[in-house]
N, C-alpha and C positions, 0 to 999 in steps of 0.2 A: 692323682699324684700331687700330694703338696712341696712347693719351693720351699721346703725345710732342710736348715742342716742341720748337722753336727759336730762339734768341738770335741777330738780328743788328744788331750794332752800329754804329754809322754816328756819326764823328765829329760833333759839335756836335749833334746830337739825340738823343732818348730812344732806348732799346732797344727793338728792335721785336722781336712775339713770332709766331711764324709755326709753324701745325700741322705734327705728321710725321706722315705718312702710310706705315703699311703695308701691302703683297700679300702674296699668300699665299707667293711664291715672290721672292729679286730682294730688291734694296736699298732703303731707308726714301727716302723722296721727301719732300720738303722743299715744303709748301704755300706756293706765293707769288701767289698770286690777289688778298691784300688789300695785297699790297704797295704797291702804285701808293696808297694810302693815304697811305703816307708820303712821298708826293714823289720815289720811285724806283721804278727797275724793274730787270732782270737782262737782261745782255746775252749770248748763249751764240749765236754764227755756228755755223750746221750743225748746231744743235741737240744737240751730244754731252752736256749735261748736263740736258738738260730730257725731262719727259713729257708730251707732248700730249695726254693721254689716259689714260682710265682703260680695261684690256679684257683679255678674259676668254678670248680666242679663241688666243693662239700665244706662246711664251715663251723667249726665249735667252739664255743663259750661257754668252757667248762665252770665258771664262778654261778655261771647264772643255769647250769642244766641246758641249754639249748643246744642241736643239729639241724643244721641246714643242707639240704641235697639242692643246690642251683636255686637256693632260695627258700625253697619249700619246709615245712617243718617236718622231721621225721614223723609227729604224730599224727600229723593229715596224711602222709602217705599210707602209712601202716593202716589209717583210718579208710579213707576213701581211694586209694589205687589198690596195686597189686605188682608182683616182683615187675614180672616182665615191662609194665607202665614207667616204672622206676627205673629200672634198667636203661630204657630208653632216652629218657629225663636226663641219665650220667651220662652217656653215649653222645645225645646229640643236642643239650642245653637244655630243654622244652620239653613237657608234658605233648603226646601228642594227639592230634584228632582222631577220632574213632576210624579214618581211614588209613590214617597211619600207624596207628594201633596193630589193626588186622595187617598191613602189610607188613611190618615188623613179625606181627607172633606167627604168620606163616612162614616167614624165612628162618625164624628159628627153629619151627616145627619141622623144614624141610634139610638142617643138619643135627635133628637130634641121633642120629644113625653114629656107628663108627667104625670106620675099616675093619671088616671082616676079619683079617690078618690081627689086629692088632691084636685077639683074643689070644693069639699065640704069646704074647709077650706075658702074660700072664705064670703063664707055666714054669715060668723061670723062678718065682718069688715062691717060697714056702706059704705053707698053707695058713701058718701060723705068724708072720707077717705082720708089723704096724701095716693098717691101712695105708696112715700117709705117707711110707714109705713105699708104698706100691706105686700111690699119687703120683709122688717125682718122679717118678721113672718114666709110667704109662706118658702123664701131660707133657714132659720132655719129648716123647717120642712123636711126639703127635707128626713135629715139625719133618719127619721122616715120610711119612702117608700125604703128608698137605703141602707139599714145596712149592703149588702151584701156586703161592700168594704170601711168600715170603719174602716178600721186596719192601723193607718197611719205609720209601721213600716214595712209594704208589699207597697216594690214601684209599684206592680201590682196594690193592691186596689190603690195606690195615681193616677193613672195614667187612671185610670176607674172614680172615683171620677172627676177629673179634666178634662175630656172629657164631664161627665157629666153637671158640672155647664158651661161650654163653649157654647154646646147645648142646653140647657135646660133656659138660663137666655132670648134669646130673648122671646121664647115663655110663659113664667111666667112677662114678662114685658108687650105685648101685652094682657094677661089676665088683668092684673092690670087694665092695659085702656079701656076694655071691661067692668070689672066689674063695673068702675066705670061709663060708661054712659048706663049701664042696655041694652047691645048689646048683643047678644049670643057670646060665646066664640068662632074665629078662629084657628082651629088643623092645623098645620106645613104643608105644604106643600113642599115636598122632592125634587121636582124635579126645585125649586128655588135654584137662591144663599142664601147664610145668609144673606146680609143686607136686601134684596129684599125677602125674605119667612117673616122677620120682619113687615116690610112696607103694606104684606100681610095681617100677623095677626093685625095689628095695625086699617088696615081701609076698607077691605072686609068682607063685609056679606053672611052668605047661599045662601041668596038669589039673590043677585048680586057681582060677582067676575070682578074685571076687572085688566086688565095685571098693573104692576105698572110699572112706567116711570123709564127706565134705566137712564136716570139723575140724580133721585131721590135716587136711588139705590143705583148708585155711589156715591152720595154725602153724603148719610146714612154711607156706608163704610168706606169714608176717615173719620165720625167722630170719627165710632170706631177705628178706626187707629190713629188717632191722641192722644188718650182718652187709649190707652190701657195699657200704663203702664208710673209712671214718679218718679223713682226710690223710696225713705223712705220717700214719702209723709205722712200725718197724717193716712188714711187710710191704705194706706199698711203697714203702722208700727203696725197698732192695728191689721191686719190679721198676722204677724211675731207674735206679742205680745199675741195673742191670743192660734196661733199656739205651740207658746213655752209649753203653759201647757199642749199639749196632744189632746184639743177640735178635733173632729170632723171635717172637712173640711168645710163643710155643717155651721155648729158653724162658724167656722173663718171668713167663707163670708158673714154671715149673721153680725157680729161684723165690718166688712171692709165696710160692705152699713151704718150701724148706725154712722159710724165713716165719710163717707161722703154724708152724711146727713146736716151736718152743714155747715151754708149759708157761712162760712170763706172756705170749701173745694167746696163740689161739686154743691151748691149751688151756684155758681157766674153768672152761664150765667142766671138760675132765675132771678137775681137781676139786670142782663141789661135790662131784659124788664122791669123788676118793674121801674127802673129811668126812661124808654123811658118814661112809664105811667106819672113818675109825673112832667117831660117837656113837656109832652103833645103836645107841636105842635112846627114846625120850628121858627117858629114867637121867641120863648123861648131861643134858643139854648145860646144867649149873653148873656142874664142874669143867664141861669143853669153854664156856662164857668166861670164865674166870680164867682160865688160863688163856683165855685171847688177851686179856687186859693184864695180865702177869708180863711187863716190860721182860723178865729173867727167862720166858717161856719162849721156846721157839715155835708154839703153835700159833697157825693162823685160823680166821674164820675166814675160808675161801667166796669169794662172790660179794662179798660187802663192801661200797667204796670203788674208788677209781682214781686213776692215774689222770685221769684228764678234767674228769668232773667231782667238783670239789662241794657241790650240794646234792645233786641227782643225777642220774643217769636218764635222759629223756625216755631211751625207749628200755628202759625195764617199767616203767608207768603200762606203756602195749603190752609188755610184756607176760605183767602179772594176770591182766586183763584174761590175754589167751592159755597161759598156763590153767586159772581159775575154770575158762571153758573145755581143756581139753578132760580137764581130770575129771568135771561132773561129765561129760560124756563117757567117758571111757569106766567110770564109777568104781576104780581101783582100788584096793583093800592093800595098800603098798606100807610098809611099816617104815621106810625110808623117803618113801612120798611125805607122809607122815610126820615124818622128825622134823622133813626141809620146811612143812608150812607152820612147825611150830617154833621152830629156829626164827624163821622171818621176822612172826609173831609175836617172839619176845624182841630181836635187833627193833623193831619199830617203837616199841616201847620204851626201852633201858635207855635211861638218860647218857651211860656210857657213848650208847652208837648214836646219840640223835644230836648230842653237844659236837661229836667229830663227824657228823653226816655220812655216817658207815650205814648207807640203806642197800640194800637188797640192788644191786645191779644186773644188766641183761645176760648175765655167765649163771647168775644163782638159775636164774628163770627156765634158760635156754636148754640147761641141764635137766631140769626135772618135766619140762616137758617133751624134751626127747628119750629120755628114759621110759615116761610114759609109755607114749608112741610105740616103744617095742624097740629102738634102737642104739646096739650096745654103746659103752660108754670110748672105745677105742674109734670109731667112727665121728665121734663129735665136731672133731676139728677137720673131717672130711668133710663135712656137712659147712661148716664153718667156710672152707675155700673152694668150697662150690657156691655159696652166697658172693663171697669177695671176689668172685672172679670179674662180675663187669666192674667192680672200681676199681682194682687193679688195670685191667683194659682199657678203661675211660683215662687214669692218669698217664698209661703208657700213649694211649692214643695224641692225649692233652700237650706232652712232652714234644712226642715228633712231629704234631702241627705246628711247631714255632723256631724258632732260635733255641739249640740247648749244646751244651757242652758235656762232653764225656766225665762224670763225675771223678773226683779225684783229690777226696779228703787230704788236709795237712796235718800233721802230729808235733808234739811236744817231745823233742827226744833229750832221755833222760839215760841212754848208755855209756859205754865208756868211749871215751877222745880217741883223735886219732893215735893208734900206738903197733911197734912193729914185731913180726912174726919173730918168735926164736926158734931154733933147731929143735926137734924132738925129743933130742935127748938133754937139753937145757930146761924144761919145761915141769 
């Protein structure tokens, strides 16, 4: 933290003097907490110039492509760990040693189960149902079945809670997908990895089990890896924001899935296939291109570019990587598979996308290899908050380890003065 300040001036009153605040990594952050001191405050819509937060957990530099998980570079992880390693790394700082490893992946292998009961909650949602409107409902409920560790001022209960939704979200995801194609529900199998007892529940029945393809696996894994955390996104701000009033854990996550929900968050790799749909065939690709760069044209090329990173997307690089392996395994004859790797094809080429560093990011990727896979396009953002669930739980966790205050944005009000009621019949 550098002794810096800052000078801000404000016509007809004194100079107001305000701390800078520095990270270890990242730009000097401007302390304006005693602002409202002076009779003002700062207005920033979308939050692009503010910190909510002080944390220690995930890091990006979007000019230069880089993520950092507690230091680490998302392409080592994706390269040399695995989700649950990763998981662990957001959870408790540190990569850990092969004996804490095992004791970690046993404790979660021993809450991948979930109340018996809960399957009754089910029955209530149509069959034909968003998934992740099933999501909110079921992960709210949890906190109904697990009260025993709802105390979030006992970093024991936070830390049993948090083992829990880690375990518990792939196989309440897997149900989701059951429920809705009226399949009997697949129970956890223990003696899989996570991504691969997933992949299990996802597309085994009673009656016919069959081993799943380690390629598959893998590639299932790098997506939650890649997905697992991507610091004060909209979602993990509304689990911080939710978290601040006391909610439940169970609550918080179930507020972090409604919050990416929406097709601007976790909904994007949905919307690359939706565009593949309405280019329809390679034949199109020059006339969809052209109306992407048509400023008059309301279409978009879904997946190209980011919000945050302004040259690459570090892990659409993993991305492509695993995308490339799943499809020669799997050796698909897909005519929409198809389009998306001649779309890419030309985006890398056309001086259009390369002058405005519109390259292919991890929603293009994530999409055509879950489509692959076998997994419809309405579950993506299922798959999506069963990844984000330990970073959502890591910043919640992060929050109620320290000093925090109950969030509590300020507004610019732009309605009418005070003014008085008239009679009904004056009106």
């Amino acid at each position: 933290m550098a002794d810096k300040k800052a000078q801000l001036i404000i016509e007809g009153a004194d100079p107001v003097q305000l701390p800078v605040m520095s990270g270890t990594l990242g730009p000097d952050v401007v302390d304006v907490r005693n602002l409202t001191n002076a009779g003002v405050f700062t207005f920033d819509p979308g939050f692009m110039s503010t910190a909510s937060c002080e944390s220690k957990i995930t890091y990006i530099d979007g000019d230069n492509g880089i993520l950092l998980h507690r230091g680490y570079p998302i392409e080592q992880l994706a390269e040399k760990s695995d989700y649950l390693e990763t998981c662990y790394l957001l959870l408790k700082g540190e990569l850990p040693n092969e004996e804490q490893k095992q004791n970690f992946v046993s404790i979660i292998k021993n809450h991948t189960m979930v109340h018996e009961q809960l399957k009754t909650f089910f029955n209530g949602f149509r069959r034909d149902a968003h998934p992740m409107a099933i999501m909110c409902g079921v992960v709210g409920a949890l906190s109904a079945f697990y009260h025993d560790s709802l105390d979030i001022q006992d970093p024991h209960h936070r830390e049993i809670s948090a083992m829990r939704l880690i375990a518990k979200m792939p196989t309440l995801a897997a149900m989701v997908y059951k429920y809705s194609m009226g399949q009997p529900m697949m129970y956890p199998d223990n003696r899989l990895g996570y991504a691969e007892n997933f992949l299990h529940m996802m597309f085994n029945t009673p009656c016919e089990i069959k081993p799943v393809s380690p390629v598959l696996a893998k590639a299932m894994d790098k997506i939650f890896i890649l997905h697992a955390d991507h610091e004060q996104n909209a979602s993990t701000s509304t689990v911080r924001l939710a978290g601040s009033s006391g909610a439940n854990p169970f609550a918080c996550i179930a507020a972090g899935i409604a919050a990416l929900w929406g097709p601007a968050h976790g909904g994007a790799n949905e919307a690359v296939l939706r565009m593949l749909d309405e280019i329809g065939d390679v034949s199109n690709i020059d006339k969809f291109v052209a109306k992407a760069k048509d400023k008059n044209d309301p279409f978009k090329l879904m997946g190209f570019g980011h919000r945050v990173y302004k040259n690459f997307d570090p892990r659409a690089k993993v991305m492509k990587q695993t995308c490339d392996e799943v499809l020669a395994e799997l050796g698909i004859n897909d005519p929409q598979l198809e389009l998306a790797m001649q779309l890419e094809e030309l985006a890398r080429k056309d001086p259009y996308f390369i002058e405005r560093n519109l390259y292919p990011n991890v929603d293009f990727y994530s999409g055509i290899i879950l489509k692959a896979i076998g997994i419809p396009t309405s579950m993506f953002t299922v798959i999506f908050a069963l990844a984000r669930t330990v970073g959502w739980i890591s910043h919640w966790q992060e929050m109620l380890s320290g000093p925090y205050k109950i969030g509590r944005p300020r507004q610019l009000y732009t309605g009418p003065t005070k003014r008085d009621i008239n009679p009904i019949n004056n009106r």
